[in-house]
Each structure stands twice: as structure tokens, then as C-alpha cells.
ZATORLO-589882 format. One record per atom (N, C-alpha, C): residue in three letters; x, y, z. Coordinates in steps of 0.001 Angstrom, whole numbers, padded with zeros to 6 digits, always signed. Example, Ala and Ser with C-alpha at 12.3 -4.5 7.8 and 13.67 -1.06 7.14 Angstrom:
ALA+013190-005690+007800ALA+012300-004500+007800ALA+013200-003300+007800SER+012850-002250+007080SER+013670-001060+007140SER+012900+000030+007870
// end
This chain:
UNK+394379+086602+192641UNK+395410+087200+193488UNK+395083+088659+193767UNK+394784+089453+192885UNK+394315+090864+192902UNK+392835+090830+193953UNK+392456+090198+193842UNK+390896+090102+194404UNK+391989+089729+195913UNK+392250+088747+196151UNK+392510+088551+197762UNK+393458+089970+198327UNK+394582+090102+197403UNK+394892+091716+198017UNK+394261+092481+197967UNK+393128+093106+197421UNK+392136+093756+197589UNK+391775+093588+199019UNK+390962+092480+198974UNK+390623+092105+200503UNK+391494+092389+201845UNK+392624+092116+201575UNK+393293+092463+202748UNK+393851+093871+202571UNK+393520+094788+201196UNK+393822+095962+202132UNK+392765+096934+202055UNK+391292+096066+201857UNK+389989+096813+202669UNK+389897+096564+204177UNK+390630+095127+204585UNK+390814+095141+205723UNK+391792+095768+206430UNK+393007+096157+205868UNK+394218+096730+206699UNK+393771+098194+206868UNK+392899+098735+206152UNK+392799+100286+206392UNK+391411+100624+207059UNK+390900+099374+207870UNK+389839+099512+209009UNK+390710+099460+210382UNK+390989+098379+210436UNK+392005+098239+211618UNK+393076+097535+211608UNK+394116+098340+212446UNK+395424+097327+212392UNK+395567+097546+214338UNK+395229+096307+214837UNK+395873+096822+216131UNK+396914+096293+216776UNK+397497+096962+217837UNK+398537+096873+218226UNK+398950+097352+220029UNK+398779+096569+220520UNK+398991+096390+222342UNK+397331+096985+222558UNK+397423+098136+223041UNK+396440+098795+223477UNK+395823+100409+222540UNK+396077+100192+221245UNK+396259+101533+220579UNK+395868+101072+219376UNK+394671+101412+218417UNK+394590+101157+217103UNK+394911+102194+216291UNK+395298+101265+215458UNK+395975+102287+213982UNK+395031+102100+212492UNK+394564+103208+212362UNK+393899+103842+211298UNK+394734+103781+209854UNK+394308+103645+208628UNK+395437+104037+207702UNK+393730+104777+206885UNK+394099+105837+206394UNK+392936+106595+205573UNK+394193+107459+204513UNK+393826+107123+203102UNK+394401+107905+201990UNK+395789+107967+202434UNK+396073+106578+202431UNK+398073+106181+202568UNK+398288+106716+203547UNK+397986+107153+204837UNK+398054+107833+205713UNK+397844+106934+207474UNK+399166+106128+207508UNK+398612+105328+209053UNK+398294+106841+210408UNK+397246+106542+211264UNK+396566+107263+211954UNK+396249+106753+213195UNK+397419+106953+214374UNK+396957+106233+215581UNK+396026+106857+216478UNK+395133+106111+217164UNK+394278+106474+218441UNK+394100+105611+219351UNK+393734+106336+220440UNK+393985+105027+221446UNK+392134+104423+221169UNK+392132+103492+222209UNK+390527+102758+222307UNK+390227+103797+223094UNK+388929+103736+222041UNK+387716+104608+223292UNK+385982+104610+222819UNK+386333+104218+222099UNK+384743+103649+221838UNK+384195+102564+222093UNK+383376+101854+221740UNK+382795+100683+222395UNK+382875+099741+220790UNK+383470+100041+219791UNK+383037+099125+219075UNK+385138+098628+218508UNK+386056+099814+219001UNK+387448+099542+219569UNK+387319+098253+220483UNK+386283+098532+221646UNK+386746+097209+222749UNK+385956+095500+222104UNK+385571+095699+221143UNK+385340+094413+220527UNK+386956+093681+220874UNK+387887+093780+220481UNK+389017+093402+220291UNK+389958+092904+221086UNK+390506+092205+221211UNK+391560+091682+222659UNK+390889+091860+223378UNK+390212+090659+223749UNK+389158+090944+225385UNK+389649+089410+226056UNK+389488+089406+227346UNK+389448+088551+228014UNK+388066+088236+228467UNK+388036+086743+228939UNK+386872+086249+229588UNK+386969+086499+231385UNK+386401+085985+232195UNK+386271+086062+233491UNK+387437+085434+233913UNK+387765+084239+233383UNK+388602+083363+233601UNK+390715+084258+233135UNK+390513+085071+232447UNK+391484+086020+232163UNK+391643+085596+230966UNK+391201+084314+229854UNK+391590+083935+228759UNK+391415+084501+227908UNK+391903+084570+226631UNK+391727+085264+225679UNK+390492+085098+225084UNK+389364+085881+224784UNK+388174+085494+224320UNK+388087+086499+223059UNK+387493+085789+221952UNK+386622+086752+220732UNK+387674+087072+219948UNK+387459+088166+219254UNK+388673+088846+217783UNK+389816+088953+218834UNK+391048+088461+218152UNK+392437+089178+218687UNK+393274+089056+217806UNK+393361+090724+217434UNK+395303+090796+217016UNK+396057+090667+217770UNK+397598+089917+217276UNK+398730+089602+217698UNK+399454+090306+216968UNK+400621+090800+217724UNK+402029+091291+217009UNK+403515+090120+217762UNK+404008+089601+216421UNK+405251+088903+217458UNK+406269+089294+216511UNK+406947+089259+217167UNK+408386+089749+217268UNK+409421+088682+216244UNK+410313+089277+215150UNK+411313+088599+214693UNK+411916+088079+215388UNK+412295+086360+215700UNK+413115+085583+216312UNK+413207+084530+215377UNK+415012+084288+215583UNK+415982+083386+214295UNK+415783+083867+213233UNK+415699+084959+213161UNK+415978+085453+211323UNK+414565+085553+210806UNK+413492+085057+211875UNK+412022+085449+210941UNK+411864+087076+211124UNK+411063+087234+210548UNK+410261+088676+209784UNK+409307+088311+211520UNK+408827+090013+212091UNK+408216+090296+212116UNK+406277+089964+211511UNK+405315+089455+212723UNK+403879+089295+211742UNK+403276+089565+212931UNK+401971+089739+211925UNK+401006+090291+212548UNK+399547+089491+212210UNK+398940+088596+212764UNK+398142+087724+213167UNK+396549+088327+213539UNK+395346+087980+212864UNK+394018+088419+213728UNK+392948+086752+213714UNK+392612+086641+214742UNK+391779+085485+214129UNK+390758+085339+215640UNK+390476+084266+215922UNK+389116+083928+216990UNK+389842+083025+217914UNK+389852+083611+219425UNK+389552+082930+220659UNK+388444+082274+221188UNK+388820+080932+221407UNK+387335+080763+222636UNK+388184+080228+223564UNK+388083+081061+224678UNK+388145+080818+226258UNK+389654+080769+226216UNK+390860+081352+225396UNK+391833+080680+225245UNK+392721+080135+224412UNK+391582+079431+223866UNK+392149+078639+222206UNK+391714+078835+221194UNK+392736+078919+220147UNK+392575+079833+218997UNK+391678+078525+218184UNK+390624+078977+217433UNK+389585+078167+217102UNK+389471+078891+214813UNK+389156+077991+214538UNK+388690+078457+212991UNK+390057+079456+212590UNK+389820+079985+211314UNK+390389+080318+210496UNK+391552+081371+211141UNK+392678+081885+211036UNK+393353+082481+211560UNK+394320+083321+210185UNK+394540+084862+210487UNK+395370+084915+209030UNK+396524+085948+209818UNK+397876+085266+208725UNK+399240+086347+209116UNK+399685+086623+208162UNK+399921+087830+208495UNK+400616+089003+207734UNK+401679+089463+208186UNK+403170+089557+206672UNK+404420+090371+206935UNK+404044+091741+207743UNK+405670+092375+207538UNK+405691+093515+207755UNK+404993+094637+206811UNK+404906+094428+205715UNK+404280+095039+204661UNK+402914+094736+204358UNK+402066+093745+205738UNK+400670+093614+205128UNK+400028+092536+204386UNK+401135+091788+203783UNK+401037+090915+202570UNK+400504+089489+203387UNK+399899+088961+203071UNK+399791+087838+203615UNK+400667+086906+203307UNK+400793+086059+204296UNK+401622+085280+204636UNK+401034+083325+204519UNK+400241+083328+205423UNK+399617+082445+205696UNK+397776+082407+205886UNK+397084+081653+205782UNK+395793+081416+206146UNK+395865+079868+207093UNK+395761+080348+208216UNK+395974+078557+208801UNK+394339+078479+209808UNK+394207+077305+210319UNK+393169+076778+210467UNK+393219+075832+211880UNK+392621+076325+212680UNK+392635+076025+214351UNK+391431+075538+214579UNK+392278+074385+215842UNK+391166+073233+216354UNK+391725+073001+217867UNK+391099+073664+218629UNK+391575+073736+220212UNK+392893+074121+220001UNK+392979+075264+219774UNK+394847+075295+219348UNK+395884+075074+219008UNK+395206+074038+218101UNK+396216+073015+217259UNK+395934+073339+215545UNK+396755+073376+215110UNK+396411+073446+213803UNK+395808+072078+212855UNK+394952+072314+212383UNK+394040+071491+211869UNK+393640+071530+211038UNK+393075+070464+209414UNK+392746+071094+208533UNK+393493+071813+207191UNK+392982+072261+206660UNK+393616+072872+205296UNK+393973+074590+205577UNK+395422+074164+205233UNK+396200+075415+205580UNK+396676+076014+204372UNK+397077+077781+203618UNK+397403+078130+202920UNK+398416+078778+203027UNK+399574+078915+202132UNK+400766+079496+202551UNK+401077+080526+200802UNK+401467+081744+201573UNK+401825+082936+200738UNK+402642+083355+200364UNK+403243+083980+198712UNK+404802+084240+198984UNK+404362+085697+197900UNK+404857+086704+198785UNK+404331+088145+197319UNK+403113+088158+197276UNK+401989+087425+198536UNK+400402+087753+198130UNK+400021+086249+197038UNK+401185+085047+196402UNK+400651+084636+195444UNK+400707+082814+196481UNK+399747+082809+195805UNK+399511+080696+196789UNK+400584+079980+195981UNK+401265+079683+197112UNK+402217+078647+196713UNK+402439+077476+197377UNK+401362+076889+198398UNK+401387+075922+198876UNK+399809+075738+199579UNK+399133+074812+199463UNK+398171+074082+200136UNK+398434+072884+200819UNK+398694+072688+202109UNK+398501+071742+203148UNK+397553+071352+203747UNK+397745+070075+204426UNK+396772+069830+205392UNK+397672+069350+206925UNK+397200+069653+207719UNK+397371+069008+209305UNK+396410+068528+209625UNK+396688+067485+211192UNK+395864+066651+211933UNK+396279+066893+213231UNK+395176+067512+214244UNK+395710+067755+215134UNK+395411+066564+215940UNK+396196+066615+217505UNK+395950+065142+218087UNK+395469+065588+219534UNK+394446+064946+219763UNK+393725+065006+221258UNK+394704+065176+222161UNK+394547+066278+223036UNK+395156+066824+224162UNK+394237+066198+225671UNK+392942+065334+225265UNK+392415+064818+226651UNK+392520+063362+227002UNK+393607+062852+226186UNK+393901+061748+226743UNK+395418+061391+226325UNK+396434+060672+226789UNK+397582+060439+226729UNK+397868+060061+225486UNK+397126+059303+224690UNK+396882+059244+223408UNK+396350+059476+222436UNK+395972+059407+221184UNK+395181+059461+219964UNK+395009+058254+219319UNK+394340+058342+218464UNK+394414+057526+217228UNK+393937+058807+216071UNK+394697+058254+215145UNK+394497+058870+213804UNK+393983+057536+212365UNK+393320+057465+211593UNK+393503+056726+210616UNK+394448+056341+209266UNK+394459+055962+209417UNK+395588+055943+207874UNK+395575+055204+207130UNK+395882+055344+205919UNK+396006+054235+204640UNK+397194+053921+203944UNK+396934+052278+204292UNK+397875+051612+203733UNK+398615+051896+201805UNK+399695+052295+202033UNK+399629+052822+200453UNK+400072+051801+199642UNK+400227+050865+200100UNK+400313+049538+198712UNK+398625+048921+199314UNK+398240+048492+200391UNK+397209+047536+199830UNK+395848+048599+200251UNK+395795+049623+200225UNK+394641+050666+199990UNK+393941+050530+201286UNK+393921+049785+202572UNK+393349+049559+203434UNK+393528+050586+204608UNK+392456+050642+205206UNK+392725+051764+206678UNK+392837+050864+207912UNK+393610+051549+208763UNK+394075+051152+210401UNK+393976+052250+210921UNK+394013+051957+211816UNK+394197+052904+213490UNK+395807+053089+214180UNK+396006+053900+214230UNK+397410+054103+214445UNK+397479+054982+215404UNK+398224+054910+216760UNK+397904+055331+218021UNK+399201+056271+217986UNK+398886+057759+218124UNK+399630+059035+218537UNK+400041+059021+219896UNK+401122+059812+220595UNK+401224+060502+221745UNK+400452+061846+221458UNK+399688+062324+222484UNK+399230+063361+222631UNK+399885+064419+222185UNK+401470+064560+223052UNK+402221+065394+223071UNK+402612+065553+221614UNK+402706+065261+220775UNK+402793+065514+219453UNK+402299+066851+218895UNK+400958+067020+219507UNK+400318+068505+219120UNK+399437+068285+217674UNK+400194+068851+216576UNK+399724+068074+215377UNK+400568+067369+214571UNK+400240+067402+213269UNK+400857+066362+212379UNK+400531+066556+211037UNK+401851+066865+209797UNK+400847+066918+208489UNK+400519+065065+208256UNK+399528+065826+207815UNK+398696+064918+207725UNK+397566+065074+206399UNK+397990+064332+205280UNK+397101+064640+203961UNK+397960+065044+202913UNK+396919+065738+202337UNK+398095+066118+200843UNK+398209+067720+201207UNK+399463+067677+200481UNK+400414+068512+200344UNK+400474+069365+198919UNK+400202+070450+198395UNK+400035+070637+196982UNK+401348+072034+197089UNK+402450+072029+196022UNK+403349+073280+196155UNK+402766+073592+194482UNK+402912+075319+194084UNK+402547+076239+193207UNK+403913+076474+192909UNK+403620+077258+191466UNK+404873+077958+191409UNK+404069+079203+191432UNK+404787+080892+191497UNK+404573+081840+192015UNK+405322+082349+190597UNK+404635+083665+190619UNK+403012+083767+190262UNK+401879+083019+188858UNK+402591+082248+188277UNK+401965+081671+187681UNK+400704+080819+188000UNK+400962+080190+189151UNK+399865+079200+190226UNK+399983+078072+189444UNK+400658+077307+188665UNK+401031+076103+188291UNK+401371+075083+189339UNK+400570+073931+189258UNK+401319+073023+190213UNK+402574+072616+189681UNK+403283+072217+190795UNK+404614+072048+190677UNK+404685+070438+191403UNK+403957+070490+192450UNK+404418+068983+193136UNK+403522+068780+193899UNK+402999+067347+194475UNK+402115+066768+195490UNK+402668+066098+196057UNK+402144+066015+197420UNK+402779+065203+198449UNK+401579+064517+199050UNK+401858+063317+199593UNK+400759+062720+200813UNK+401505+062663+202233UNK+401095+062605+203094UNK+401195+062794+204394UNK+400692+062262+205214UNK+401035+060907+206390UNK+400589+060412+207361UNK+400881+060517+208426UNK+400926+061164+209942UNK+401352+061199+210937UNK+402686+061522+210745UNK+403001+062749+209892UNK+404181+063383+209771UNK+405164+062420+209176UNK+405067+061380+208354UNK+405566+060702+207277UNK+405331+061137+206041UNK+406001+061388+205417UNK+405754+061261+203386UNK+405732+060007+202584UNK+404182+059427+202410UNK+404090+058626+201404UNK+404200+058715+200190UNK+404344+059330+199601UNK+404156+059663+198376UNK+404359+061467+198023UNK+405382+061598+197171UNK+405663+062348+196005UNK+405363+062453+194650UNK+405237+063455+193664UNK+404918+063203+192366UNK+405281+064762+191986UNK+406167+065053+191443UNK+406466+066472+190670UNK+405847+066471+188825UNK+404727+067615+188658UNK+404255+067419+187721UNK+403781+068453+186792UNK+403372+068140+185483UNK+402233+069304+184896UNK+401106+069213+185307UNK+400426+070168+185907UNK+398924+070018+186105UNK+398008+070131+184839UNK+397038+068950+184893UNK+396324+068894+184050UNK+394492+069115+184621UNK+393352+068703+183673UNK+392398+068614+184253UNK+392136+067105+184501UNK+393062+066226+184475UNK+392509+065057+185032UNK+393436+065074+186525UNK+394313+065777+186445UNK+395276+066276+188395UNK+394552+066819+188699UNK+393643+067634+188167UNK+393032+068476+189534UNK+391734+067731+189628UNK+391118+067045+189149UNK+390505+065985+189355UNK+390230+064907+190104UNK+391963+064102+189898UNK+391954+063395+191024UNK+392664+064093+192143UNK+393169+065184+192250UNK+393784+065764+193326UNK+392250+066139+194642UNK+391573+067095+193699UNK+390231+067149+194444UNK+389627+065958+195318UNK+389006+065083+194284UNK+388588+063489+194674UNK+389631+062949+196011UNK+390995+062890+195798UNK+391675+062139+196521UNK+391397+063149+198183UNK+391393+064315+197681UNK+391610+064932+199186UNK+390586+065219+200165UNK+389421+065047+199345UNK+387813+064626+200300UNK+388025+063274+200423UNK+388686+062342+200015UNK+388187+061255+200772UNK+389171+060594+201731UNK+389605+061739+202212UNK+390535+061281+203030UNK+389834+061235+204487UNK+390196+060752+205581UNK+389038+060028+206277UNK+388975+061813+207470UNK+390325+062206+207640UNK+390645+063617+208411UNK+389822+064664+208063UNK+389460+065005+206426UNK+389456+065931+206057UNK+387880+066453+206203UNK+387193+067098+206655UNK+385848+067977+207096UNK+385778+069275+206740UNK+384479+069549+206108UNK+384214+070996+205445UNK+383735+071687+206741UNK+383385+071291+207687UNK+382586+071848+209417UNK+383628+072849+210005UNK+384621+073357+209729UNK+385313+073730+210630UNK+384611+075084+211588UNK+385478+074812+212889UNK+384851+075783+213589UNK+384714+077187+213226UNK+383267+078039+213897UNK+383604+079303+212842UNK+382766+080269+214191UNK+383288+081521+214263UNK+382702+081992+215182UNK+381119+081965+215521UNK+380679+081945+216524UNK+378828+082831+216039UNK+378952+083835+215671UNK+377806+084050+214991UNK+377933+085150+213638UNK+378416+086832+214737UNK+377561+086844+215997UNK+377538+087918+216373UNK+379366+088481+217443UNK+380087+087404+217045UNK+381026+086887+217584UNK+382261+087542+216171UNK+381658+087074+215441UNK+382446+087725+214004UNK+382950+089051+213702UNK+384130+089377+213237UNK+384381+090904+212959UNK+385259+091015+211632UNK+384764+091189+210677UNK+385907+091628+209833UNK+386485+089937+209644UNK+386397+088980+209872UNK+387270+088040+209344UNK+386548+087060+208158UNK+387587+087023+207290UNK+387068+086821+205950UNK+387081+085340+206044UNK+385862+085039+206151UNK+385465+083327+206250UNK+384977+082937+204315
// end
């Protein structure tokens, strides 16, 4: 936990940006300037096409009672692609989530005080045809099918589900997940034969891929892959 806040606040005191103006923090000290160098315009760029291309911070706005965050992760042409991370008002991370044509995809991490208190997974669903298919397993007779999505769905948890307790990092509970169904629950002590089969069970799930998209290297800035 100390090691990942570390990380994010070697990163918060390089850059924090915000519309058109980056903010400096040097010796507790935030420090605004506008862009004017050439290694400033790395950042929020558009392509020809006007899409969002390469590194971009986001700032959005508290709506229904959420907090204020602040978001940096990778565009291509548009769509937010590979690893993506948000941060409160205070910096703290929030989330680590994981993009696939703009869908969330993959193994997602969720933050409470800087400490992991949840590991998910999503499945996102093809946006180039009216449908999908996803796979799934039968949870009494262990067998896989094909099970046909609406597109419009977007994504879906999909996989296991692991909740922590904070700050201890004790598991607390597992979940499985099919096309936004819950098969299975189990609230528990973690042992070394749970994290065992927790590991085992969650590579062989038919969704789950270590490939995820990741910028080209020269495409990369500061994001902690």
C-alpha cells in the first residue's frame, strides 16, 4: 500500500492537468503554468479526425452525491484503450480500470483510503454487430455454451469478483459472474489453498487474457503499466 502511494505521489507532483493549464506541485507547493513547451503538448491532443488521441487527463465534475475525480489514461482515435487510473479529490486513488474500445474490460481494481478492497472482472460486448456471444459455464454440470448478448449492453461483470477488508487486505468474499448474473457467492477466511484455487479458477476462465492493450512504448507517458 505504501509502495503504490508512493507511486502516485511521484506521479501527482510531475503533472496534474487540468483544461488547458498544468499544475506543478514542488515541496507541498501546487504551481500553475500554462502549456508552452513541447513536452506540455504531449497531453490532450486530438487526431485529424478531432478525436481524442494519446495521454489524456480528465476532470469530471461531482454529480448525485459523487466526489469530484480526476482520471489520466490512453486514447486511440477516441477510445479509451488499456489501463486507465482515477483519483479523489485528495489524489488517492480510487480505481485502476481497464479499457477495450471503450468498454471496460478485464480486471479492474477498486480503492478505499489508497487500500484494495475489491478485484473485479468485466466483459465487454462487440459494438460491430447487433449482437455478441460471450461463453459461459454451466455451474452444476461444468460445461461451456455460447450465449448471445445485445450489443447495446456495453459491458458486463463478468468473472470473479474478490471484496478485501481495508486495511488489513483480508479476503472477505468471492463472487462469480456471468453476463451480469451472480453464480456463486462464498464469504470466507482466506487461506493458501483460496488463493490457490482463487488464482487457478480465474485464468481459466475462457474471458480472461494477460494481452491487454497497452500503448506503443513511444506513445507512453508516466502511466504505470
Amino acid at each position: 500500500m505504501q509502495t503504490m502511494k508512493a507511486l502516485f505521489f511521484l506521479f501527482s507532483i510531475s503533472f496534474c492537468l487540468l483544461n488547458t493549464s498544468v499544475y506543478l506541485c514542488a515541496q507541498n507547493k501546487v504551481v500553475k503554468k500554462e502549456l508552452s513547451t513541447t513536452a506540455d503538448t504531449l497531453w490532450n491532443q486530438l487526431d485529424k479526425a478531432g478525436n481524442k488521441q494519446g495521454n489524456w487527463f480528465l476532470k469530471t465534475n461531482a454529480e448525485r452525491g459523487e466526489e469530484n475525480t480526476t482520471s489520466y489514461g490512453f486514447y486511440n482515435h477516441g477510445m479509451k484503450e488499456g489501463l486507465w487510473y482515477v483519483l479523489d479529490e485528495m489524489n488517492e486513488l480510487l480505481r485502476i480500470e481497464n479499457y477495450k474500445n471503450n468498454l471496460l474490460d478485464g480486471e479492474n481494481k477498486f480503492y478505499e483510503r489508497g487500500y484494495l478492497i475489491c478485484i473485479g472482472h468485466y466483459r465487454s460486448v462487440s459494438s460491430k454487430y447487433k449482437y455478441d456471444t460471450i461463453k459461459v459455464e454451466d455451474p452444476v454440470s461444468g460445461k461451456f455454451k455460447q450465449v448471445v448478448v445485445p450489443a447495446e449492453k456495453g459491458t458486463t461483470k463478468h468473472g470473479t469478483w474478490e471484496f478485501f477488508d481495508a486495511p488489513s487486505g483480508e479476503l472477505l468474499k468471492i463472487e462469480e459472474w456471468q453476463v451480469d448474473e451472480r453464480i456463486f457467492i462464498k464469504s470466507y477466511d482466506k487461506n493458501k489453498e483460496d488463493t490457490a484455487f482463487i488464482n487457478a479458477r480465474t485464468r481459466s476462465l475462457p474471458h480472461v487474457k494477460n494481452n491487454y492493450f497497452k500503448p506503443p512504448p513511444n506513445k507512453r507517458f508516466l502511466l504505470l503499466n
